[in-house]
C-alpha positions as CSV (number, residue, x, y, z in Angstrom):
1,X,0.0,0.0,0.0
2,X,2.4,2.7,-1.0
3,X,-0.3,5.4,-0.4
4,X,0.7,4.8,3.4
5,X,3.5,6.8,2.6
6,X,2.2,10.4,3.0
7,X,1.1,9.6,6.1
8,X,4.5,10.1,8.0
9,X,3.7,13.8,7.1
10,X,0.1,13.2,9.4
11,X,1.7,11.4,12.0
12,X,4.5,14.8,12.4
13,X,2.3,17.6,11.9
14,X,-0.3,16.2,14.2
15,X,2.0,15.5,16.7
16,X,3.2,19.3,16.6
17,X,-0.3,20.6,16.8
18,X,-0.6,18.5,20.3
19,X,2.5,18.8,22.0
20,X,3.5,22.6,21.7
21,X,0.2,23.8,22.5
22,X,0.5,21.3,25.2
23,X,7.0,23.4,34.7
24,X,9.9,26.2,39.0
25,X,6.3,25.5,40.6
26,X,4.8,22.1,40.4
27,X,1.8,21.2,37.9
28,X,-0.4,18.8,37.5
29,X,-2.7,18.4,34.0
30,X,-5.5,15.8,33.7
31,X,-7.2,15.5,29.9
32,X,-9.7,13.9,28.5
33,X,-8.6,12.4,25.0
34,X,-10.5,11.1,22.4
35,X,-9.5,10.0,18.5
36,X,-11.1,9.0,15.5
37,X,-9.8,8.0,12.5
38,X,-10.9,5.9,9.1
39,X,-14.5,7.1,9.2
40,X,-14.8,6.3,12.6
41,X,-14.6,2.5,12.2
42,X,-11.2,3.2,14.8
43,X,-11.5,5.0,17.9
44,X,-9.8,5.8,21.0
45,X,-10.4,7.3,24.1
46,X,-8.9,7.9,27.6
47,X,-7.1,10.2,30.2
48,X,-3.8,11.0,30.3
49,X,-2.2,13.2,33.6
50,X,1.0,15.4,32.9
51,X,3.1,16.0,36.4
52,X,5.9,18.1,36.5
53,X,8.4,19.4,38.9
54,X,11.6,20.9,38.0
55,X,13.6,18.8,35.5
56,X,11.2,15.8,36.3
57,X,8.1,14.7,34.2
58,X,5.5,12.1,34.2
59,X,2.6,11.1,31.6
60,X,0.0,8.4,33.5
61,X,-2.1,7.1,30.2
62,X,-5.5,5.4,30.1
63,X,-6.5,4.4,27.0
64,X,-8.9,1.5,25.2
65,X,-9.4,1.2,21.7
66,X,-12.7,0.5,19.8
67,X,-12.8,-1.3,16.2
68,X,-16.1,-1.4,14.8
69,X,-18.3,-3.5,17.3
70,X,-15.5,-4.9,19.4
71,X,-13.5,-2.5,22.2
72,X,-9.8,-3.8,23.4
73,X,-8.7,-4.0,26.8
74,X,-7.8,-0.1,28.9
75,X,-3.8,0.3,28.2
76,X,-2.6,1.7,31.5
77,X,1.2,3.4,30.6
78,X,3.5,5.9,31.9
79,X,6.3,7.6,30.4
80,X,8.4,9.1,33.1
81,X,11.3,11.9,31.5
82,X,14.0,12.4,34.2
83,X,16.2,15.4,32.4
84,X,18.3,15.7,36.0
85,X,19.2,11.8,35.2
86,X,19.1,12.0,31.3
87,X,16.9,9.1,31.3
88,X,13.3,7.9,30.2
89,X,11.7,5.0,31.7
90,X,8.4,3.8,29.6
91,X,6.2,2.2,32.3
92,X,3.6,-0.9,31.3
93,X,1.4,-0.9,34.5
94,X,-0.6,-4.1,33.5
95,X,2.5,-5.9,33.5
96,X,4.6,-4.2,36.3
97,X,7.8,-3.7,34.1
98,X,9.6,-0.8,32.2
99,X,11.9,-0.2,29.7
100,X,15.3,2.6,29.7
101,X,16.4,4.8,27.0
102,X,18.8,7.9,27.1
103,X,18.0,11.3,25.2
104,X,20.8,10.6,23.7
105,X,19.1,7.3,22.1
106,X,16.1,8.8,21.0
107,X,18.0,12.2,19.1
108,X,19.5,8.9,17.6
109,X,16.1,7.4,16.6
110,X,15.1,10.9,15.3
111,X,17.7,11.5,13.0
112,X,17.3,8.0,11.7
113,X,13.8,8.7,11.0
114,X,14.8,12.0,8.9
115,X,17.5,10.1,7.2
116,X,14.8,7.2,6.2
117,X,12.1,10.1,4.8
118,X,14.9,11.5,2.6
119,X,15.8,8.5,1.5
120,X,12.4,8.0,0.5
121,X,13.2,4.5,-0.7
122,X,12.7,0.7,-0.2
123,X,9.5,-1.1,-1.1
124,X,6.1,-0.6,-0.5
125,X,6.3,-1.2,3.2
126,X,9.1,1.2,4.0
127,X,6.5,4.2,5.3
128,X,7.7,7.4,3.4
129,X,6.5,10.6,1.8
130,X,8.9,10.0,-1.1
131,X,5.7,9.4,-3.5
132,X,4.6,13.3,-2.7
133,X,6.1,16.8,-3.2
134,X,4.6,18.9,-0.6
135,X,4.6,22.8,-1.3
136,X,5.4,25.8,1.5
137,X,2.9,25.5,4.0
138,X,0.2,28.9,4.6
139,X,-1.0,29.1,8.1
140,X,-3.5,31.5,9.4
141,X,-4.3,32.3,13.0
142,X,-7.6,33.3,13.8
143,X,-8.5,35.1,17.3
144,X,-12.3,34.9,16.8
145,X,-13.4,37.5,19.4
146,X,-15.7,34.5,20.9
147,X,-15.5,33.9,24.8
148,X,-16.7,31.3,27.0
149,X,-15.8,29.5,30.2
150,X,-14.2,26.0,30.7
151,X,-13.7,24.5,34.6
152,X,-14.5,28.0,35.6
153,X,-11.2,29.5,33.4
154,X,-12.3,32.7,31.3
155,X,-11.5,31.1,27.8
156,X,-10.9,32.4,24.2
157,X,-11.6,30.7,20.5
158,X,-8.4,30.9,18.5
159,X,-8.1,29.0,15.1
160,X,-5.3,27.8,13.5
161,X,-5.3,26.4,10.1
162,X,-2.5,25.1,8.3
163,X,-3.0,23.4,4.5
164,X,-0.1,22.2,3.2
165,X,-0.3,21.8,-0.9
166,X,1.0,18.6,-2.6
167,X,1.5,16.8,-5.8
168,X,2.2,13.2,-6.5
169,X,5.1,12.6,-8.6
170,X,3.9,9.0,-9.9
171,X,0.4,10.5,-11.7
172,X,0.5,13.8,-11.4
173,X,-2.5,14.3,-9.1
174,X,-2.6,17.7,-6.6
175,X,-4.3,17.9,-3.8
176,X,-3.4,19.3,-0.3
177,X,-3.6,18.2,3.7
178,X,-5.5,20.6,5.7
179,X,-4.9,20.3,9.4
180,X,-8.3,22.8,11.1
181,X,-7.1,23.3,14.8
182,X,-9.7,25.2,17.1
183,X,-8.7,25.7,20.6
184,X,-10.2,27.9,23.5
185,X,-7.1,28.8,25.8
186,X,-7.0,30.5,28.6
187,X,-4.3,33.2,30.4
188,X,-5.9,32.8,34.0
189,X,-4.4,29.7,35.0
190,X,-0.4,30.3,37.3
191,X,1.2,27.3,36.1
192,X,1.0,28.0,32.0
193,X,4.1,29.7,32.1
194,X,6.2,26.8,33.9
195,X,4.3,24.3,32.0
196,X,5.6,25.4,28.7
197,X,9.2,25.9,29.8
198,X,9.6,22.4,30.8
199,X,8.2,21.3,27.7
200,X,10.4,23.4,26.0
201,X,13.3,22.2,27.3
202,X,11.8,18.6,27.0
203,X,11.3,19.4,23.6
204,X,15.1,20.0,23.1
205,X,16.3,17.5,25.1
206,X,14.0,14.8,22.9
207,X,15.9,16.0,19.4
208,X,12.5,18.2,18.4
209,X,13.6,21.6,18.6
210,X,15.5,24.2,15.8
211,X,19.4,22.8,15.2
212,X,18.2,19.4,15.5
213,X,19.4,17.4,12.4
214,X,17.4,14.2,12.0
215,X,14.1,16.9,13.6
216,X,15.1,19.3,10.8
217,X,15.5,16.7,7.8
218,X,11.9,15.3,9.0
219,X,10.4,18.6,8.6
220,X,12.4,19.8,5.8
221,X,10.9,16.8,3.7
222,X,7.4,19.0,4.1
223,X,8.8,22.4,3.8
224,X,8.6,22.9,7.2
225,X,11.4,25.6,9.6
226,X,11.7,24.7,12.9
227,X,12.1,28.6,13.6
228,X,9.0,29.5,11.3
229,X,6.9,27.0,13.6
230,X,8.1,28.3,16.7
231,X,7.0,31.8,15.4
232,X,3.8,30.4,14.6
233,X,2.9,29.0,17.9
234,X,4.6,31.6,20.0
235,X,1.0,34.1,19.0
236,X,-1.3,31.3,20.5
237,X,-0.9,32.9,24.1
238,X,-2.6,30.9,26.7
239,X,-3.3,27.4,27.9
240,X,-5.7,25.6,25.6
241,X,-8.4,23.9,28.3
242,X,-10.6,23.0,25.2
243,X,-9.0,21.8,21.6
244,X,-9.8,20.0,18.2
245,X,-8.0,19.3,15.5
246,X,-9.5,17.9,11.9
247,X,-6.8,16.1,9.5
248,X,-8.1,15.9,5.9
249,X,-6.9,15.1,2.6
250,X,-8.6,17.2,-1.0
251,X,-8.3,16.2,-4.5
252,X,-5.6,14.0,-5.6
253,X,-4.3,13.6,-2.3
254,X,-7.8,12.7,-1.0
255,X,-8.1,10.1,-3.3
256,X,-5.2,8.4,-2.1
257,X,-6.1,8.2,0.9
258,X,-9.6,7.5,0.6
259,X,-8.4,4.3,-1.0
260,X,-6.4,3.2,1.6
261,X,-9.3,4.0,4.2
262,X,-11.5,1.5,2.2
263,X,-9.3,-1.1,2.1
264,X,-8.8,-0.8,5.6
265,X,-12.6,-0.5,6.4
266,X,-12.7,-3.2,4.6
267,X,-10.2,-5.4,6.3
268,X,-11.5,-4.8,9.7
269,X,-15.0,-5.8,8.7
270,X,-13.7,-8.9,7.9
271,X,-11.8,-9.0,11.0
272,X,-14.9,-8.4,12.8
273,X,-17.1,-11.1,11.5
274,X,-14.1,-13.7,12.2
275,X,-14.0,-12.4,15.9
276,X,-17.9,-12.7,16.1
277,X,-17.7,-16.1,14.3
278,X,-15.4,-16.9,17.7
279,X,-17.8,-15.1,19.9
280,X,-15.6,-12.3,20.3
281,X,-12.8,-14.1,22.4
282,X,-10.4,-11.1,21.4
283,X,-12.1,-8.4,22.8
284,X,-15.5,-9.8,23.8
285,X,-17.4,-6.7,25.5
286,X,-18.0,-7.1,29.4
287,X,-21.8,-6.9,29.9
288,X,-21.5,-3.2,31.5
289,X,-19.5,-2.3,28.7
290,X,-21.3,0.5,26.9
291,X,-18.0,1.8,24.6
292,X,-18.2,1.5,20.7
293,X,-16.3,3.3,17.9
294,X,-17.3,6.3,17.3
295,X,-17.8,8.3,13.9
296,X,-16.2,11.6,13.4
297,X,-18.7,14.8,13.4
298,X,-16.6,15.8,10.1
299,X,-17.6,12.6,8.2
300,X,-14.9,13.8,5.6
301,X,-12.2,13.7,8.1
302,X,-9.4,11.4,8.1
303,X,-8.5,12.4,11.5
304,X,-10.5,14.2,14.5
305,X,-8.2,14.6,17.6
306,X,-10.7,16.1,20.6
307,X,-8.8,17.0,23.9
308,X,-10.5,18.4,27.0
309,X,-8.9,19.8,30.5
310,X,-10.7,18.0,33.4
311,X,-8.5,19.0,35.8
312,X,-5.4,21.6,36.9
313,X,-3.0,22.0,39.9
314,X,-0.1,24.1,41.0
315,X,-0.1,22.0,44.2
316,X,3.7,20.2,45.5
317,X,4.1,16.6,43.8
318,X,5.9,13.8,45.6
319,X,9.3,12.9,44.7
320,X,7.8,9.3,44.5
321,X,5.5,10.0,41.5
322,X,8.8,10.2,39.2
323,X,10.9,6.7,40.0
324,X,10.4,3.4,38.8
325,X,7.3,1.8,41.6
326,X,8.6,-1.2,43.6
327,X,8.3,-4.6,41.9
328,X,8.4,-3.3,38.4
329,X,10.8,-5.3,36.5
330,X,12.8,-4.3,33.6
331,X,12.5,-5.4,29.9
């Protein structure tokens, strides 16, 4: 399926519209996530809580994914980033063990990754964007003049949209990605400011930030500045308590995609009925279970990312919450 290969270029940009929107006092951020994608026939939804104190940070996830009529097991995981110690342990609750990796090993990974896009080669499996020339991208920032209140925070609507023009050098066919990002931030909670430096620096320390190479090569391949984005971003001033973001293909590009969509529809349909055939022994529903997969309220979206504030905190954080918990083994 060599149309898979524009979807590295998702997988970045969508991960840029989450974390940088996304500590000397400590803070603690509980969200509400939820995903769809291929028409809704995949879904997720879960929590995930940030802590930070100092150089330290911790991400607790709850997630559980719904396919069609079926809905896996909750993933309970934690990444916990230890800057002071140059360390990142990757937590698997369910099974009580972890796994290590320096910074250092993960610039390594990232610069691999922007070595493999330019490449752009190997068969039809090797995930790519080498089939696609992407254009300059044109953002626009919208601060609607709209109000409202989230968790008691005074909030306002600001709109970014980013659309990103492409070709595809095999036929020839244009089209364009258009990621729609409406978020209602706030300036009246204490701990924004100390929230974004320590992701900042986390930012840096993980290989993402300007003077990165393999960070750089990865957005280079979509016309992307590490500086231009930073600019970008740096006029969304606030702390976004409510956010969506909409990934969609047009024209040529839309095609593509919507091709690889059925297919996969189609596939997990067929999944499906073998896992009913079985009576649902991989991921059978509990009878309390109410979760399905849900369709996204843009029905021409590829991709609807909703996340939601439930709760914030400036309050201290025990030293505890950011080591490895007793009887955790590692992998």
């Amino acid at each position: 399926m060599r149309n898979f290969r524009i979807y590295p270029i998702v997988t970045v940009v969508v991960g840029i519209l989450v974390f940088v929107t996304t500590a000397s006092a400590d803070v603690t951020v509980k969200q509400k996530l939820t995903t769809t994608m291929l028409g809704g026939m995949m879904s997720s939804e879960g929590t995930t809580t940030t802590y930070i104190s100092g150089d330290k940070q911790k991400i607790d996830s709850k997630m559980k994914t719904m396919m069609s009529m079926f809905s896996g097991p909750e993933t309970k995981t934690a990444s916990i980033m230890r800057l002071d110690k140059d360390l990142v342990w990757n937590l698997d609750h369910r099974s009580k063990s972890y796994t290590e990796m320096t910074f250092e090993q993960m610039k390594a990974m990232t610069a691999s990754a922007g070595d493999q896009m330019q490449q752009s080669g190997g068969g039809d499996q090797m995930p790519d964007a080498g089939d696609f020339e992407m254009g300059k991208p044109e953002f626009s920032i919208d601060k609607t003049g709209k109000t409202d209140k989230f968790k008691g925070y005074n909030c306002d609507e600001i709109i970014l949209h980013m659309v990103m023009h492409g070709k595809n050098k095999e036929t020839g066919d244009t089209g364009s990605v258009v990621f729609h990002d409406v978020m209602w931030v706030t300036k009246e909670w204490k701990g924004n400011d100390e929230y974004l430096a320590s992701n900042k620096k986390l930012i840096a320390k993980m290989g993402y930030g300007s003077g990165s190479q393999g960070w750089e090569s990865m957005l280079g391949m979509m016309n992307l500045d590490a500086d231009e984005l930073e600019s970008q971003f740096s006029e969304i001033d606030g702390f976004p308590m409510k956010q969506k973001i909409t990934m969609k293909f047009t024209g040529g590009l839309q095609a593509e995609s919507s091709g690889d969509a059925a297919e996969q529809q189609e596939a997990m349909k067929e999944a499906a009925k073998a896992m009913k055939g079985l009576g649902g022994l991989f991921g059978k529903k509990d009878k309390g279970d109410k979760s399905e997969s849900k369709g996204p309220s843009d029905p021409t979206a590829l991709m609807e990312i909703e996340i939601e504030v439930e709760s914030l905190s400036t309050k201290g954080i025990k030293a505890d919450e950011f080591e490895i918990p007793k009887g955790y083994k590692k992998r």
